[in-house]
N, C-alpha and C positions, 0 to 999 in steps of 0.2 A: 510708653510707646514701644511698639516691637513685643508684646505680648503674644498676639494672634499673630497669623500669618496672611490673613486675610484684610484687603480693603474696607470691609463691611462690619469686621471686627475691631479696626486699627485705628487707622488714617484717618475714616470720617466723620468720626467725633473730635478729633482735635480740628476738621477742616467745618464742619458745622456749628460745633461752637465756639470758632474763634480761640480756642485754647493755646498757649505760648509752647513752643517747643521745651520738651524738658531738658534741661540743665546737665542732668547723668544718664547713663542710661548701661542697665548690666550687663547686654548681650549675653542671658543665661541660654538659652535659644535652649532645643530640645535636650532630649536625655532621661533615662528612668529619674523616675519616681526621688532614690536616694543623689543622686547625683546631681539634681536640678536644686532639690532640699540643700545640697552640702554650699553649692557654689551661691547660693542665694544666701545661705548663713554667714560663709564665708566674707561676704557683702555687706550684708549688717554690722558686722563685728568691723571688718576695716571702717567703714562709714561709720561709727559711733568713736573708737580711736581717736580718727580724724575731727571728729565732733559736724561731719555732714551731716544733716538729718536726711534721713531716709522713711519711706512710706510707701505702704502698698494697700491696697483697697481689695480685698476676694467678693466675687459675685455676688455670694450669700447678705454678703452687710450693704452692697450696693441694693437688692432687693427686698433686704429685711424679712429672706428666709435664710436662715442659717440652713438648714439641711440642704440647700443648692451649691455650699463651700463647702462639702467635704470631700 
């Protein structure tokens, strides 16, 4: 949650389908390209340390067109 900035991209699929609030959440919010990359790496590496599991889902495998995640 807090991906998109928008209601339409956010909010109303966890309010549609009843989806549970996530548990963590990274607040990577904006930023180029390398710096969103580093603080999201950053992320994973603590969260696997710590032995959270962590998961992210990109467009493309939600669609099951890879060339819409690049």
């Amino acid at each position: 949650m807090g991906h998109h900035y928008s209601y339409k991209m956010d909010r109303v699929f966890f309010e549609e389908l009843e989806l549970p609030q996530p548990k963590h959440k990274l607040d990577v919010g904006s930023g180029t390209h390398v710096e969103q990359t580093g603080k999201i790496m950053a992320g994973a590496l603590a969260a696997a340390k710590l032995h959270i599991k962590a998961g992210h889902v990109e467009a493309g495998l939600r669609s099951y067109d890879r060339e819409f995640s690049g």
